[in-house]
C-alpha positions as CSV (number, residue, x, y, z in Angstrom):
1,X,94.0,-29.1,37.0
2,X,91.1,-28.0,35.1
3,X,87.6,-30.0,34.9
4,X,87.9,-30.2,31.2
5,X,91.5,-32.1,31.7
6,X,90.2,-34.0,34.7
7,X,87.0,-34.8,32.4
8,X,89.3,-36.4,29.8
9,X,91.5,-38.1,32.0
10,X,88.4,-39.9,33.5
11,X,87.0,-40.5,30.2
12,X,90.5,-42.7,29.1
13,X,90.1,-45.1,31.9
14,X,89.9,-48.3,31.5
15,X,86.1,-49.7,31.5
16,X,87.3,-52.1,34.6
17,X,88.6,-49.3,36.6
18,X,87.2,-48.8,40.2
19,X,86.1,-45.2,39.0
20,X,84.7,-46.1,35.8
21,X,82.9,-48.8,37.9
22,X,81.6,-46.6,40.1
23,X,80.2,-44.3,37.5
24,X,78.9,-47.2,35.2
25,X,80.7,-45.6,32.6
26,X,80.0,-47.3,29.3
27,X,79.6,-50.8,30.6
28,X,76.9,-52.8,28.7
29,X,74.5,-54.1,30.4
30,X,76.0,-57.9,31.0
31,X,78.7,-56.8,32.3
32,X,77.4,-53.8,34.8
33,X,78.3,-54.8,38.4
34,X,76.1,-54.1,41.1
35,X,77.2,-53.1,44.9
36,X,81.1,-53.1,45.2
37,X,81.6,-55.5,42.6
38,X,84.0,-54.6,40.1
39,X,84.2,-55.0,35.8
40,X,85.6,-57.8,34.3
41,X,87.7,-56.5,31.1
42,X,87.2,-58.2,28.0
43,X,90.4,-60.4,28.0
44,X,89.3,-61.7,31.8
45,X,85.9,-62.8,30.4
46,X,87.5,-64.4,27.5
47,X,89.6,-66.5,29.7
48,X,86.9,-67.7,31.9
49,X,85.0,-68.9,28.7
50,X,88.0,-70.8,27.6
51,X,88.7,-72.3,31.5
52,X,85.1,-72.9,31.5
53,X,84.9,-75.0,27.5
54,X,88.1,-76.8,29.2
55,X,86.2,-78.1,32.3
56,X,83.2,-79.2,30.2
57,X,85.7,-81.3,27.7
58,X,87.5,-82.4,30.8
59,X,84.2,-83.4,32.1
60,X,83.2,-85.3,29.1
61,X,86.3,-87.3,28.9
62,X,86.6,-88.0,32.4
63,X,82.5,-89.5,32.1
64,X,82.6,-91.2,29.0
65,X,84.9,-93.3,30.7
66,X,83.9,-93.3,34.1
67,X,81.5,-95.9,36.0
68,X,79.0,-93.2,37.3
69,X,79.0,-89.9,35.4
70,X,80.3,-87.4,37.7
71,X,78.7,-84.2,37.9
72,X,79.6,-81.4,35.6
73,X,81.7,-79.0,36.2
74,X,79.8,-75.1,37.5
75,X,81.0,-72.4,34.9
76,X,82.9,-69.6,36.4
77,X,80.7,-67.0,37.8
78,X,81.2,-63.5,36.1
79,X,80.6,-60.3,38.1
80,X,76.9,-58.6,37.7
81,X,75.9,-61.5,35.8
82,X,73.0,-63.5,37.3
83,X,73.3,-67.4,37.4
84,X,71.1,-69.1,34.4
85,X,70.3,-72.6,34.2
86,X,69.7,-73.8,30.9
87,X,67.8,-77.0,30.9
88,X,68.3,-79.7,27.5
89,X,65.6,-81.1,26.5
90,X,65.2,-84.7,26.9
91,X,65.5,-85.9,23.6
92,X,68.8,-84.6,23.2
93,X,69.9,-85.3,26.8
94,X,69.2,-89.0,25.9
95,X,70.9,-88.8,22.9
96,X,74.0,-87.8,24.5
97,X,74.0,-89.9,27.4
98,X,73.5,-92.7,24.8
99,X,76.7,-91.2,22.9
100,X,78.4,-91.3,26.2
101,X,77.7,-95.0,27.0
102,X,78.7,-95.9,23.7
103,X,81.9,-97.9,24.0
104,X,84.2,-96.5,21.1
């Protein structure tokens, strides 16, 4: 085999292959794993947004009705992406904790 034919095999892997990983072959940068962490493909991160806008409308249903709010659900933690916590501000927390308590 010839390094220009083993040059274009490697470039026609998939971008979540374990040697396109290990190169860091055209991964953008929130995706890029680090250590032995391996790429999520496109279709894997669009299904842990999905599972994760089900667990927050789970979430809101199950505490609208619910005596004391549980608390909500963690979203799904995506390789090479670092854990951000967003913080609402006040007003708007209030506002949605009033919409909550607000018997329909």
């Amino acid at each position: 085999m010839s390094f220009r034919r083993l040059g274009v095999l490697v470039a026609g892997l998939p971008p979540e292959s374990a040697t396109a990983s290990a190169i860091g072959y055209d991964a953008p940068p929130e995706v890029q794993a680090t250590g032995r962490e391996r790429h999520w493909s496109l279709d894997q991160h669009l299904l842990a947004s999905v599972l994760d806008g089900v667990n927050q409308l789970v979430w809101v249903t199950v505490a609208k009705d619910a005596k004391r709010r549980p608390k909500p659900p963690k979203p799904i933690v995506r390789p090479g992406s670092r854990v951000r916590v967003v913080r609402m501000p006040a007003d708007k927390r209030k506002r949605l904790e009033a919409q909550i308590e607000r018997p329909s």
